[in-house]
C-alpha positions in Angstrom: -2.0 -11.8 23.8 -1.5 -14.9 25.9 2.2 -16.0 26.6 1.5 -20.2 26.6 4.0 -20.7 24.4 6.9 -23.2 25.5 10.2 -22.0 26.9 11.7 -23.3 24.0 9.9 -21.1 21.6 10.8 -17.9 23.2 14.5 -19.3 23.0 13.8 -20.0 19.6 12.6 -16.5 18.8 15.6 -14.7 20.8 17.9 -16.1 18.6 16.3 -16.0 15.1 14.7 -12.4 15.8 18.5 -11.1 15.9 19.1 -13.0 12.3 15.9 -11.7 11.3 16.8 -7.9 11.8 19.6 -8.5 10.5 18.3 -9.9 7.0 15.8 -7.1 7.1 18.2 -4.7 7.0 19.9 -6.1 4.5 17.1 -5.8 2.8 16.3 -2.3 3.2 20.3 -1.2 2.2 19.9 -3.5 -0.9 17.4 -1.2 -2.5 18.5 2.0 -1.6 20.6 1.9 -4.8 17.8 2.4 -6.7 17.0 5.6 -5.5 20.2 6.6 -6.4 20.6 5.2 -9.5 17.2 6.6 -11.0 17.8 9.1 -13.8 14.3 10.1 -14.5 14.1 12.1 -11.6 15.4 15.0 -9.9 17.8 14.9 -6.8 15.7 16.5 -4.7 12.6 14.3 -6.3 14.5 11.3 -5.4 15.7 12.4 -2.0 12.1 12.8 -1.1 11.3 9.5 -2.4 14.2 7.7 -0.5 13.2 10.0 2.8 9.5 8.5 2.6 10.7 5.0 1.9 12.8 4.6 4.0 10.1 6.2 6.5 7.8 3.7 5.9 10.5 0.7 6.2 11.4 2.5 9.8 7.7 1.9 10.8 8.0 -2.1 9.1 11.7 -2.3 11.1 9.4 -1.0 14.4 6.3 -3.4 14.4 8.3 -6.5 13.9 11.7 -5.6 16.1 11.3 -3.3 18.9 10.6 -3.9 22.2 10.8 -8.0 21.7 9.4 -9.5 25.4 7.4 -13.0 25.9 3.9 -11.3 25.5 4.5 -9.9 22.5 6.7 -12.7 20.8 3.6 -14.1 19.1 2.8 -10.8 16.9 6.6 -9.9 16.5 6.7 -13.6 15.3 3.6 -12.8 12.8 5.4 -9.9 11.5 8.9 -11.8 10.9 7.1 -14.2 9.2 4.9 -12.1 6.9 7.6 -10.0 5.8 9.4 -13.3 4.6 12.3 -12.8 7.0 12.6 -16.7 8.0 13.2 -19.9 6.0 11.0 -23.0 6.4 13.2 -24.8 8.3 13.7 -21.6 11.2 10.1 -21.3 11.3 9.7 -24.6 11.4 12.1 -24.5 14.4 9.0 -23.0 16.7 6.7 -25.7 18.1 3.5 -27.1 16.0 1.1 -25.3 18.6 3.3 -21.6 18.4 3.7 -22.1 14.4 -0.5 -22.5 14.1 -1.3 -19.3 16.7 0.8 -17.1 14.5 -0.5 -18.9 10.9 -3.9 -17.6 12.7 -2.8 -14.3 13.9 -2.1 -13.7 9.9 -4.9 -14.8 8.8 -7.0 -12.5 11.3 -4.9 -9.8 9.7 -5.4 -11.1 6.3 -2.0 -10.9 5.9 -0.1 -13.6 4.2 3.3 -15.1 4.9 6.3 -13.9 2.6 8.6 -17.4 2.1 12.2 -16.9 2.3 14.3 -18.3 0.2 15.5 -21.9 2.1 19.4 -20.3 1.5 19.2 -17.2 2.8 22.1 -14.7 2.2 24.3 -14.4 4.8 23.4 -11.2 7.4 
């Protein structure tokens, strides 16, 4: 992936990406309740289910946080954005030329962007 994205992008995208995590992980701790609260299964039947969940939001927490440098910012960027982790107005934050490459990185995925709520709870 090509890094031409301006300075003020990647400054940008330092300092939202840390919000973003955050919010993610929020996210994540929100539902666990759920797994403990279901009575129609079995402890072990729900520890399982809680193991494998949160397994797959590991591999979600890994594609859009780790390892954040300038020639990856566009995809890690694609993935904060499809998971629904930014408002408008932070996405809208990124320059018009930076917010189209990632609009087109998730279309080439066929992903679609998640929209976060414009008052995001507080990480």
């Amino acid at each position: 992936m090509q890094r031409d994205f301006p300075e003020s992008d990647w400054k940008v995208f330092r300092e939202l990406h840390v919000l973003a995590r955050e919010r993610f992980c929020t996210r994540v701790l929100d539902e666990v309740p759920r797994f403990v609260r279901d009575t129609e299964h079995g402890s072990h039947q729900r520890y399982v289910g809680l193991f494998r969940w949160l397994g797959e939001r590991k591999d979600e927490l890994a594609r859009a946080f780790d390892d954040p440098r300038r020639s990856n910012m566009l995809w890690k960027l694609a993935e904060v954005h499809a998971q629904g982790l930014l408002t408008s107005d932070e996405f809208a934050r990124f320059t018009p030329q930076t917010r189209e490459r990632v609009e087109s990185l998730l279309q080439a995925r066929g992903w679609r962007a998640a929209q976060q709520d414009d008052e995001p709870e507080k990480a």
